[in-house]
C-alpha positions as CSV (number, residue, x, y, z in Angstrom):
1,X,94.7,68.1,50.8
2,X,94.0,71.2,52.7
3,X,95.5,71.7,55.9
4,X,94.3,74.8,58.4
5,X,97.5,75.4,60.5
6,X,96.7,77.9,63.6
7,X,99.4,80.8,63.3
8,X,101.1,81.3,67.0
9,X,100.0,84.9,67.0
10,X,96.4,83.6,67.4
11,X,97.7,81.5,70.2
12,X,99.4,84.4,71.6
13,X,96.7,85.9,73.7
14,X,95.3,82.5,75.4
15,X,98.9,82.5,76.5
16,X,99.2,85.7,77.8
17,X,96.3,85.3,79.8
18,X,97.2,81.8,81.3
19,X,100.8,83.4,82.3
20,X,99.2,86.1,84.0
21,X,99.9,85.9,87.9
22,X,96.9,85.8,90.1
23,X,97.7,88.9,92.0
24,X,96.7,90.8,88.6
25,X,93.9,88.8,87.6
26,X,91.8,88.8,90.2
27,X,92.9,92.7,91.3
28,X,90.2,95.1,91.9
29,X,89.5,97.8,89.4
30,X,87.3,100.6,91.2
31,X,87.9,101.8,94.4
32,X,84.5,100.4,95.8
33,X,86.0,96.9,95.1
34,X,88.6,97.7,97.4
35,X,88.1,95.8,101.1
36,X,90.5,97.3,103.8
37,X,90.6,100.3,105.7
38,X,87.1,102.4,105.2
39,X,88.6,106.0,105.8
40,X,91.5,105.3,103.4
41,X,89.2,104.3,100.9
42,X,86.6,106.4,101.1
43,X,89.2,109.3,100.9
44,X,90.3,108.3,97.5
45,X,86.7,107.7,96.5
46,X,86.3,111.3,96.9
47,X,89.4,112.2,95.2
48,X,87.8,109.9,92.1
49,X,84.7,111.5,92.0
50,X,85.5,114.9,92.4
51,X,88.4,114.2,89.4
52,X,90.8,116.7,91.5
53,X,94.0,114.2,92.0
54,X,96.8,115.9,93.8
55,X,100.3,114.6,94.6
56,X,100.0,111.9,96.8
57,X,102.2,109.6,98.9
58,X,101.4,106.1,100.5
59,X,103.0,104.5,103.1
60,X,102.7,101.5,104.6
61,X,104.3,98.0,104.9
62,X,104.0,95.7,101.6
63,X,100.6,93.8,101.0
64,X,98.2,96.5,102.5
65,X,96.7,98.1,99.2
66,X,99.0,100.6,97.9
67,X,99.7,99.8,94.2
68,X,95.9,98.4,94.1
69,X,94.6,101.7,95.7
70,X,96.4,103.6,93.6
71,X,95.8,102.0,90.3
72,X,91.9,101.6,90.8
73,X,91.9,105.6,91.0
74,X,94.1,105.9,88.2
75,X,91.4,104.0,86.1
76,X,88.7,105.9,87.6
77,X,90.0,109.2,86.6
78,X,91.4,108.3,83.4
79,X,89.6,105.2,82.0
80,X,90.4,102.0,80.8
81,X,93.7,103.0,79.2
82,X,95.1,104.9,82.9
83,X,98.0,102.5,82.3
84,X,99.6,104.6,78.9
85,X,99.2,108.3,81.2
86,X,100.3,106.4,84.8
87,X,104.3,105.9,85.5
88,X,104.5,104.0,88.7
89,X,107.9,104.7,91.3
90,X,108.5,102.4,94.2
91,X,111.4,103.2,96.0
92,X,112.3,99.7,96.4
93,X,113.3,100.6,92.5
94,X,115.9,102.2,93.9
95,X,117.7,101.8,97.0
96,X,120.3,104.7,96.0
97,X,118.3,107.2,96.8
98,X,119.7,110.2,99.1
99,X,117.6,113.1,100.2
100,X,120.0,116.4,100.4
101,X,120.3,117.3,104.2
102,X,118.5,114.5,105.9
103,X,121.0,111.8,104.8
């Protein structure tokens, strides 16, 4: 009697995707998806279009946009695969940090 057994690499993926937290699933990927403060965004639509990305710093409390902001250029400017050329540093990575004559 033959038997078809499913491998649990093919029932790998499915499981990915159900583990995946909402946050990601649903998080915009172009900046013109991006609801929130109109100046902020268009700035970094410009930035997108024009392909010119220069060093950049956001501020702001947590849940405004940052990471999302950030990572919807990233993938503007460098595609679907942004997330192999993109390292991402939050400070809250490491609280050690001391600035050389201002701490």
């Amino acid at each position: 009697m033959d038997v078809d057994i499913e491998t649990p690499k093919a029932a790998e993926p499915q499981k990915q995707a159900l583990e995946l937290p909402w946050l990601e699933k649903y998080r915009p990927t172009l900046i013109k998806d991006i609801v929130g403060n109109v100046e902020a965004v268009a700035r970094l639509q410009v930035i997108a279009e024009e392909g010119n990305m220069p060093n950049i710093i956001l501020a702001g409390p947590p849940g405004t946009g940052k990471t999302t902001s950030i990572l919807c250029m990233a993938n503007q400017l460098l595609g679907p695969n942004f997330r192999e050329a993109v390292l991402e540093l939050n400070a809250s990575d490491d609280r050690q940090v001391t600035l050389d004559g201002y701490c």
